[in-house]
N, C-alpha and C positions, 0 to 999 in steps of 0.2 A: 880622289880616285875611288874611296871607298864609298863616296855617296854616288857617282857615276854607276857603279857597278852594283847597290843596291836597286836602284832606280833602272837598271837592266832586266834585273830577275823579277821586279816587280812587273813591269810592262811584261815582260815573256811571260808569268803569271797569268795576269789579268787577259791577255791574247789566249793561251790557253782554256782557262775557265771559259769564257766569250765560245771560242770553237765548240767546246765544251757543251754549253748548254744549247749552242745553237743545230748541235747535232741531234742530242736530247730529243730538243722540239722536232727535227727533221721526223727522228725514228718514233714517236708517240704521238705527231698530227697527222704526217702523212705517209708514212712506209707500211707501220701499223695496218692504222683503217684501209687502205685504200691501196695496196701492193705487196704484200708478203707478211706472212704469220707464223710464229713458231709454234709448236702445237706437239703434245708427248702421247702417247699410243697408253691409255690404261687401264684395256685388256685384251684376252686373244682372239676377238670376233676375224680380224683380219688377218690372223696365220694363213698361210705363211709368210705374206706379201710383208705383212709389218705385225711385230711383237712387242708385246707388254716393256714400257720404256725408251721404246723409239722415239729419238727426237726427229718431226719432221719439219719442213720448210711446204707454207700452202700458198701456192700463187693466187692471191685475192683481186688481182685487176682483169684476169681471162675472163669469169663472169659477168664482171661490172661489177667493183666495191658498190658495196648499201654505203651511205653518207650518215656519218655517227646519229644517231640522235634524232632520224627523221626515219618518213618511211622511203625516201628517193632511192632511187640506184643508178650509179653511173653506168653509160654503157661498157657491155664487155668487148672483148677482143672475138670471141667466139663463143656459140651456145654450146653448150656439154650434151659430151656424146661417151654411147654407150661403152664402157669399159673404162672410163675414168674415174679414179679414187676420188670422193669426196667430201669436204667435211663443210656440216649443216646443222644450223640448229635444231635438235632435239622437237619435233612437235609437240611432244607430250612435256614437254619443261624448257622452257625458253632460255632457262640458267646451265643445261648443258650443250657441248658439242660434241656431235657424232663423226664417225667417218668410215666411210662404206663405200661397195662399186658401184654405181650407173648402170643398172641394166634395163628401165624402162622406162624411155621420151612420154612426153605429152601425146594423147590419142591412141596408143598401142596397146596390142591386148595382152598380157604374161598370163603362160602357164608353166607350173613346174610339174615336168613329168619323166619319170625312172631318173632321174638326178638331172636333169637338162632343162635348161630354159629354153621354153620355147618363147616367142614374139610375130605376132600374129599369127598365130600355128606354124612355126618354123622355125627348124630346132636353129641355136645361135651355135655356130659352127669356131666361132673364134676361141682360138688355144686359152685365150685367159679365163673362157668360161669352161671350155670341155677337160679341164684337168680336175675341177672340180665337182664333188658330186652334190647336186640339193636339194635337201630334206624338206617333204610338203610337210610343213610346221604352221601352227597359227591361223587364226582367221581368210588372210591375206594370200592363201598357196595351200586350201583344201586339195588335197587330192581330184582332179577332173574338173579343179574351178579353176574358171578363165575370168581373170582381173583385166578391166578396163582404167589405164591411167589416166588421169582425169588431164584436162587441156594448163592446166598451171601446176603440174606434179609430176613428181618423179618417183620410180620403185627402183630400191635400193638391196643389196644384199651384200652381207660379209662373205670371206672368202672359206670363214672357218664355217660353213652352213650350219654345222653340228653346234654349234656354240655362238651363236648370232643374233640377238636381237635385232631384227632390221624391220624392212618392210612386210613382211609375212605374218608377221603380230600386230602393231600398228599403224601399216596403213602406207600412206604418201609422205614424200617430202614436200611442202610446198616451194615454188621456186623461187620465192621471197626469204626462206631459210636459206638457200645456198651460200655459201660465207668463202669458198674457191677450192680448186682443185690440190692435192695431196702432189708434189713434185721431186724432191726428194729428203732422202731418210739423212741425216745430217750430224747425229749422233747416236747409238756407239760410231768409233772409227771403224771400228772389224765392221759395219753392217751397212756403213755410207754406200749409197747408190741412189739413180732413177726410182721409183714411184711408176710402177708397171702393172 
């Protein structure tokens, strides 16, 4: 009886372990790369929207995951569109990720002016941009300069304008950096929500 009942907890063991690693593999070949990313906010560019220590959840198959280790990218589900939070790699260091809002497609011209994006000379009327005010900082958002987005790029802007490294300093995202959109905020519990 007591070799029946070792020879139990061993198999319920070994079936475990087996579950075990074969979830492992699920969650670091293919959830990972290619469908959802965990990702922590580590500073305040995007107040109020997301604060310093936010854990977020970023849907990486909307875009079309890039395929580990190559320059391919799978198809997305949909191209990104203006007012989507998103995180990208860093042009200027391939070693960090960003995460910013969408606010200029391939071909469109941004200017910022009295705190308002315009896009193609016409101000962007939608709430998530008119709450906030933005400062012509940096190279990229001279005051009375109209930025032309290039056809594989995107211009990006925090929400906290005041305290933002974004697009208005260095430039484009290319569309080859996008890595997927920010969906929601997942830890603290006090601050769980959507990604708006």
């Amino acid at each position: 009886m007591k070799k029946e009942l070792k020879e139990r907890i061993k198999t319920e063991i070994k079936e475990y372990l087996e579950a075990g690693i074969f979830a492992a593999i699920i969650a670091l070949f293919i959830i990972r790369p290619f469908i959802i990313q965990t990702f922590k906010i580590p500073t305040g560019s995007m107040r109020p929207t997301l604060i310093e220590r936010d854990l977020i959840l970023v849907n990486k198959f909307i875009y079309g995951p890039k395929v580990p280790l190559t320059s391919l990218r799978l198809p997305g589900l949909r191209q990104p569109v203006r007012g989507d939070v998103i995180v990208f790699i860093f042009p200027e260091d391939p070693r960090k990720f960003f995460i910013k809002r969408l606010v200029g497609l391939p071909g469109e011209t941004i200017e910022l002016k009295e705190g308002t994006v315009y896009v193609n000379d016409k101000p962007v009327l939608d709430p998530i941009f008119t709450k906030i005010y933005y400062y012509n900082r940096g190279d990229y958002a001279k005051e009375g300069q109209k930025i032309t987005v290039p056809k594989d790029g995107y211009f990006v802007l925090g929400d906290n304008s005041a305290s933002s490294l974004d697009s208005r300093y260095w430039g484009f995202v290319p569309k080859n950096n996008l890595l997927g959109k920010a969906i929601v905020i997942y830890f603290p519990f006090n601050r769980i929500r959507l990604i708006k």
